[in-house]
N, C-alpha and C positions, 0 to 999 in steps of 0.2 A: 441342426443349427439353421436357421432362414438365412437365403439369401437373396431375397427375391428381390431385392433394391441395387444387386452388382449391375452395374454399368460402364460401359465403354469410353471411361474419360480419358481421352487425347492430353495427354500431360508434355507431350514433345517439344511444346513453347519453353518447356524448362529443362529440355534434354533428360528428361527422364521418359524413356521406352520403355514402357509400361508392356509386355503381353500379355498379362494377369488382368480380369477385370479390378476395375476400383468400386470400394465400398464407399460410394460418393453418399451424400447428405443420411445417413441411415439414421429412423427415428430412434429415440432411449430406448426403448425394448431391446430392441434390436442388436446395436451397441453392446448394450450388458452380454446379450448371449454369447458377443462373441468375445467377451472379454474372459466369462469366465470359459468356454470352449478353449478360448488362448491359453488359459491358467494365468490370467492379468491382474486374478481376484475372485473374490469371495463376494456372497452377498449376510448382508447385517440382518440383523433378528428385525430389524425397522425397515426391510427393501432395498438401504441404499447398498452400493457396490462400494467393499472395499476395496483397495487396490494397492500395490506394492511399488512404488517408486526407483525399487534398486539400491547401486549405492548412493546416489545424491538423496538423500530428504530433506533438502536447503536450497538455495539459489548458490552460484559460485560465480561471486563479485570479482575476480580475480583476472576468471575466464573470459569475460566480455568484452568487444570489439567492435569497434566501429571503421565503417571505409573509409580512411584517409583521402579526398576527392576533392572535384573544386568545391561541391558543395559545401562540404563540412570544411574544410582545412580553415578558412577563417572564419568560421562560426561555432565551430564544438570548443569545449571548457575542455581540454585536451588535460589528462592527467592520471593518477589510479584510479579511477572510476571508469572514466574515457579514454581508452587506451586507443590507438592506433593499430589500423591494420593495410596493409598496399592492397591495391586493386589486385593485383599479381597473386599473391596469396589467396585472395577471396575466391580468385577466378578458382586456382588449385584446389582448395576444401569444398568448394561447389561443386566442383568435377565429382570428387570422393564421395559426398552426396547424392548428387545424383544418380549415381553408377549401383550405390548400395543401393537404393529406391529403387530402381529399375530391376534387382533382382530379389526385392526383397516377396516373403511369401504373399504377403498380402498388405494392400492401403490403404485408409480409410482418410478422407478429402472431407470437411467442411468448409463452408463459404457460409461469411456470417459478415455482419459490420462491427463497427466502433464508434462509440459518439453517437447518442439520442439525438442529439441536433443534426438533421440532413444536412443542413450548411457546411458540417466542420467535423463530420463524420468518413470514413475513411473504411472501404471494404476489403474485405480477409479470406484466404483461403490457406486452410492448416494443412497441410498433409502430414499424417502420421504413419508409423506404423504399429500401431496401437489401438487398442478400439478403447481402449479406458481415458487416453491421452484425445480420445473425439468427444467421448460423451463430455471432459473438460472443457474443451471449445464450445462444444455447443452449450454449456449451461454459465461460461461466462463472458459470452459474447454476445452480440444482440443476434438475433433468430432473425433473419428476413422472412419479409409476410408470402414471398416468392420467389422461386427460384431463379438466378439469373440465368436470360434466353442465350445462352454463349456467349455470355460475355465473360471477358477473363477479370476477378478483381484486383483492384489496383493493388495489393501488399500480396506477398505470399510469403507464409512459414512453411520452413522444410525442417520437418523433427525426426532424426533419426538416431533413435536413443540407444541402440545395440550396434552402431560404428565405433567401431574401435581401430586406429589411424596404427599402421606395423610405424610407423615414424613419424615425430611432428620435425624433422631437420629441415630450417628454412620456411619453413612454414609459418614463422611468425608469432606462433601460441604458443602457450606455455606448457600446456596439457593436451591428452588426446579429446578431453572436456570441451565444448566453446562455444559461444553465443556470438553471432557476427550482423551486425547490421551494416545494410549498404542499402545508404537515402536515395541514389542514381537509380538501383538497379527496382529497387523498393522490395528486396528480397532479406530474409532473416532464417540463417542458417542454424540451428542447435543439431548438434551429436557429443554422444556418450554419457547424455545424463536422460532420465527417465521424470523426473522432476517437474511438475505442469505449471509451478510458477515464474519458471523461466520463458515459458510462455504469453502467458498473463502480463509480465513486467517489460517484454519487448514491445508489446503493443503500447504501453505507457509509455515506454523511452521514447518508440514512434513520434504519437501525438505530442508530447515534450518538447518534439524537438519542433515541428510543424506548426503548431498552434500560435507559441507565441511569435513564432518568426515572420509566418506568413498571417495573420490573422489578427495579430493581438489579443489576441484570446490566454486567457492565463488558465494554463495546464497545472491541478492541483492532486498533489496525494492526501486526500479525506474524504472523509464520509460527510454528506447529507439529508437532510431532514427538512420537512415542511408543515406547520398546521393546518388544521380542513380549511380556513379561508384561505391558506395559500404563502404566507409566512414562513422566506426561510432560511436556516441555520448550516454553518460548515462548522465541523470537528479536526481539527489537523490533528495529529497524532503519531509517536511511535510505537513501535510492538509494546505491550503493555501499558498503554496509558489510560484505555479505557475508550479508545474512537468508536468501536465497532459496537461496544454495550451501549457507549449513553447517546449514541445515536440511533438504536435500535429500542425507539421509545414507545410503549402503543397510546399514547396521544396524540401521536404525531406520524404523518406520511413519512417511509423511508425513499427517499430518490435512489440510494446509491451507498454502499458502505467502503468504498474505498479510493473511486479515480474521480474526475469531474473535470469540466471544463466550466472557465467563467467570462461570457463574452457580455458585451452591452446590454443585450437582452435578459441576462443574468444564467443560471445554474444549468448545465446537463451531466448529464452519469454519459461515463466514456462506453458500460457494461453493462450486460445482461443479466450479470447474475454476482453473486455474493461467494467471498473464498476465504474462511473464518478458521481460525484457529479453533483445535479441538481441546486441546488441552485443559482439563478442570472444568470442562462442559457440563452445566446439571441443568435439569430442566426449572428446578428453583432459581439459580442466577440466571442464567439467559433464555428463558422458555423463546424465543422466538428463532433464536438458532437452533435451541435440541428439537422444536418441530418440525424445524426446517429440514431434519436429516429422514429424509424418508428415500420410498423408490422416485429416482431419477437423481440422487444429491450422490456424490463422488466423495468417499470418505478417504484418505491416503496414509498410510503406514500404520494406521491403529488396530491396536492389538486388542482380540476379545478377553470375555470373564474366561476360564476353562470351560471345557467341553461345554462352550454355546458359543453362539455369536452376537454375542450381547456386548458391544463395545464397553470396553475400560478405560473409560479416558483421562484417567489417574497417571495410566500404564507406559512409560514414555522410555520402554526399554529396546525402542527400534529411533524414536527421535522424540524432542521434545516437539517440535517441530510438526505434530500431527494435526490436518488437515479437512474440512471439507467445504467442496462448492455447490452451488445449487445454484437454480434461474433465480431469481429474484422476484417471482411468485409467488414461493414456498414460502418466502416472509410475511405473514400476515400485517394488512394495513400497509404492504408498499405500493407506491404509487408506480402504475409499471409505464408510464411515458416517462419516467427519467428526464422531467424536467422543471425545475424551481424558479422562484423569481432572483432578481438582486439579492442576494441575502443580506439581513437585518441583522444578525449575529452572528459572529465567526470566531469560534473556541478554541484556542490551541494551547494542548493538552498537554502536561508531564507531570511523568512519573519524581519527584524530588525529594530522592533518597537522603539529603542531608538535609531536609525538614528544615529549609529556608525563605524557601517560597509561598505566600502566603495563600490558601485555598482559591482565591479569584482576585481578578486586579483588573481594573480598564485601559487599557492601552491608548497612549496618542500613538498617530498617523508614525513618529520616527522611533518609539517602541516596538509599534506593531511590525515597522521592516525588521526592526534588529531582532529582536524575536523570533519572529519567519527566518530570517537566514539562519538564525543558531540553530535553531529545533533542536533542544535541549529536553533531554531527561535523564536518566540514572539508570547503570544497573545495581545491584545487592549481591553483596557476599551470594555464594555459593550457584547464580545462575551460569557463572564461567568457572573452568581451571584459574586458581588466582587472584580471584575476585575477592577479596578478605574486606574490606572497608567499601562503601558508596564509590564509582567512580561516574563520571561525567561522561555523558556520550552526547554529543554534538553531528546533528542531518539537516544537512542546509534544508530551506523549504519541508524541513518533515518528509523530504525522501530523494536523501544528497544520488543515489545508488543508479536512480533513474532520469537525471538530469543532465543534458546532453548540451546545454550553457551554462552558461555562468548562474552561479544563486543569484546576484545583482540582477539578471535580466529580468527574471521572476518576482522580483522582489520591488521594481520600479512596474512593473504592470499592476500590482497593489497597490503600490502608494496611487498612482495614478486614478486608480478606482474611487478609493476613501476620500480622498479631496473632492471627486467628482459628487461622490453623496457623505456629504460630514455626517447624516442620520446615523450609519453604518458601526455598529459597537463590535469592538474588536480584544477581546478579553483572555485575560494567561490565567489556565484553571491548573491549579499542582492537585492532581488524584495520588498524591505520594502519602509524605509522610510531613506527623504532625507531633507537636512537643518533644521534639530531639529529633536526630538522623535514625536513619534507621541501626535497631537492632537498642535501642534507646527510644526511641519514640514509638510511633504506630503508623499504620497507614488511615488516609481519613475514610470516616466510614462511605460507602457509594450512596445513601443516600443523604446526605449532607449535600455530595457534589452535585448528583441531581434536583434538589431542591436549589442551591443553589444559581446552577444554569437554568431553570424553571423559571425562578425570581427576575434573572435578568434579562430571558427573553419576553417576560411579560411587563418588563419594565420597573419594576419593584425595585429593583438595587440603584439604578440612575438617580433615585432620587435621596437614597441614604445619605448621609453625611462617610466622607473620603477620610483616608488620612494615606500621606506618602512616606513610601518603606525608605527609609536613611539612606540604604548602601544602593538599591538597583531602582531606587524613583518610582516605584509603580505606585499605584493610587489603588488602596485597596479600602470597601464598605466596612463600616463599623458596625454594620447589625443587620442583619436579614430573620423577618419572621419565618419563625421554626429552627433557627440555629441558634445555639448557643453564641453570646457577642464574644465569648474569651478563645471561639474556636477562628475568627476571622484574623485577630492579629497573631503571625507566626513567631514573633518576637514574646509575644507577653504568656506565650503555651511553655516557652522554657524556663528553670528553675534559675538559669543563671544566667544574666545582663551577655557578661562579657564573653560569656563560651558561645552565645548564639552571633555573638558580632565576629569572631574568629570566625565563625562554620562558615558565616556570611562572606565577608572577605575573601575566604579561600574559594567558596563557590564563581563570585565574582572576579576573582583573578583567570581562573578554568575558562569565563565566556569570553573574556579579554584577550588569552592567548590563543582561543580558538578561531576567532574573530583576525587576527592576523592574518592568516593566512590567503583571505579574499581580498585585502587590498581596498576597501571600502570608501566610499566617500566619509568625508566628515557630518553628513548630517546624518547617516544610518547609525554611526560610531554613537552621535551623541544620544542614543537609546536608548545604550547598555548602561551596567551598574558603575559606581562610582567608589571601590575601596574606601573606607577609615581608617585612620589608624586608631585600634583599639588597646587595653592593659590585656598583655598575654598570658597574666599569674592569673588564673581561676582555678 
């Protein structure tokens, strides 16, 4: 196994007494060997290193913490998301941290940044004890062109995935599990989960929190895209709606498939690299991901065909929830300075299991906030224990989990923008389901959706003739070349008047009651749908 890159990093700034050298910045090569030396994983019939996460192959929303401080105390959206933690406690699991670090067999240290834009970008150092959980960092974080001359960077993650706490009594947490962030100390604690999106998602809470507070910068969960003259588009979205595909377009420059920032000057990707779901991966649907998994990409829990290593990514008998990252080179046609203009089009996407939403809709400026706070889309029967009928899932901003204020804060940094340039087209695409709810209807086909997000970023649909949906006001196109006109209106695909104005209603009652709970001004309220009352005998 090489080791020719151990070095003497002095970690005692974090009270961790290291006598062990540290496996500081090690290239991919390198990394893998030691992962599989560690027994961390396997490598794929394609190069890339699988790897075994343990028992988390999830994030655990539950576990996560923040430092109760001056800083935050009157500025966090304090709640289940953003739970509290004392100074006093943090101090305590730091300790416990530290202490297991300082004996643990070995560490491997990256220092990398966040945020394409120098201005608003923010440096990192990971220490693991994992060499599978480095070559993570290093492939979704940005790569500095040079190593820093001792300087220590401003965040530091301490991932110690094999601490297991003999007691949490007083301690504040729920579980031996925990994710802690503290904006004072600028340190971000994880132990007992092996899990690398807990990582990736801390860095986002981070910037989250930082951008718009200090900056006004609007911190966004989506993927974007730019055309060769430079034109370019945001996709919001939740887990299945379709972000990661139809912004993974090859006409078009990919900046970024998941985080971004949006200052004056317009668009930067927070990341280095791309962290894409595996699950139903073929090289026929998304050939720019399944290329993307070669050596240096980090596959996580996926199980091969028998006796090869030929992933199965059908196979979801360790999680559905299977994984891989890679730099964001590996994506052919991305643009790797990670940074767009103003964007011109901004798509936010759901999945609409109860086939009420009509395939695309243009948004005014107090749709598009109420929209942005709902971040509405659907699960289907059988994706959960219990899930028998469509039920509504509601993420403020398209990613309530990682928002460390208020949705309203987020959501007036938008408005703010759209008024700034009225050009700005802001459009609700449903990649759901069409002529009935699901399990009665169908889902629309994905080229449909990309033709018609094609159409509107080339302008084509602005100028169709509108007509406005009765219950929820949207303004949806009566006909786009290459689509059928009977497939735009979501009303006239059902067989019966009054069962679709039911479905409707009840959908719209769900963003009504979800909506509650933020406390809204009256102008973002008046965005939403608007109930009928309809004949309930169909």
């Amino acid at each position: 196994m090489a080791t020719e890159k151990l070095v003497k990093l002095d970690l005692g700034y974090l009270n961790i007494l290291n006598d062990q050298e540290v496996n500081y910045q090690l290239d991919v090569p390198t990394l893998v060997e030691h992962a599989i030396y560690n027994g961390e994983g396997t490598l794929s019939n394609s190069g890339a290193l699988n790897a075994k996460t343990g028992k988390f192959t999830g994030r655990a929303p539950k576990d996560r913490y923040i430092v109760n401080d001056r800083i935050t105390e009157n500025e966090v959206w304090w709640g289940d998301i953003n739970q509290p933690i004392s100074q006093e406690a943090f101090d305590i699991l730091k300790s416990k941290i530290t202490q297991h670090l300082s004996v643990s067999k070995r560490l491997y240290v990256r220092d990398a940044k966040a945020g394409a834009d120098p201005r608003y970008g923010i440096s990192l150092r990971v220490i693991t004890e994992t060499a599978y959980q480095n070559v993570f960092a290093n492939n979704l974080f940005i790569r500095p062109t040079q190593i820093l001359n001792g300087e220590i960077p401003e965040w530091t993650i301490m991932v110690a995935p094999s601490l297991m706490l003999d007691t949490i009594d007083g301690l504040e947490v729920k579980n031996r599990n925990f994710v802690i962030l503290n904006f004072t100390e600028k340190i971000v604690l994880i132990a007992g989960t092996g899990y690398t999106g807990e990582i990736k998602k801390s860095v986002f809470s981070i910037l989250n929190f930082i951008l718009p507070k200090e900056h006004d910068v609007l911190s966004m969960h989506c993927s974007a895209n730019k055309s060769k003259d430079g034109e370019t588009a945001l996709y919001f979205g939740l887990s299945g709606t379709g972000k990661t595909t139809l912004s993974a377009d090859r006409s078009r420059l990919l900046i970024g498939d998941d985080e971004h920032g949006w200052s004056a000057d317009g668009v930067f990707n927070f990341e280095g690299g791309c962290y894409a779901k595996c699950i139903g991966l073929t090289a026929e649907k998304e050939p720019e991901i399944f290329n993307a998994v070669q050596f240096g990409a980090l596959l996580e829990n996926v199980v091969y065909r028998d006796n090869s290593r030929i992933p199965d990514y059908e196979n979801v008998s360790i999680t559905e929830n299977t994984r891989v990252s890679y730099p964001i080179e590996f994506m052919e046609g991305a643009d790797l300075s990670g940074i767009g203009g103003v964007p011109k089009h901004i798509f936010f996407l759901t999945a609409d299991a109860f086939g009420v939403l009509p395939p695309i809709s243009l948004l005014n400026t107090e749709q598009a906030m109420y929209h942005f706070i709902s971040g509405y889309t659907a699960k289907v029967a059988g994706t959960e224990v219990g899930v028998v009928e469509p039920m509504a899932t509601f993420s403020a901003c398209f990613g309530q989990a990682f928002l460390p204020l208020h949705p309203e804060r987020y959501a007036e940094i938008l408005k703010s923008k759209l008024i700034m340039d009225p050009s700005i087209c802001v459009w609700l695409v449903n990649t759901g389901w069409i002529k009935g709810p699901y399990g009665v209807g169908h889902r629309i086909k994905l080229s449909y959706t990309r033709s018609l997000i094609r159409a509107a970023m080339c302008g084509m649909l602005q100028d169709m003739d509108f007509r406005k949906h009765h219950i929820f006001g949207l303004r949806f196109p009566t006909s786009c070349e290459g689509i059928p006109d009977d497939i735009l209106d979501a009303k006239k695909l059902w067989k019966n008047d009054d069962a679709y104005d039911i479905q409707a209603n009840k959908l719209a009652a769900l963003f009504i009651s979800n909506m509650h709970k933020y406390d809204l001004n009256e102008e973002i309220l008046a965005g939403g749908p608007q109930p009928q009352k309809v004949n309930v005998e169909v």
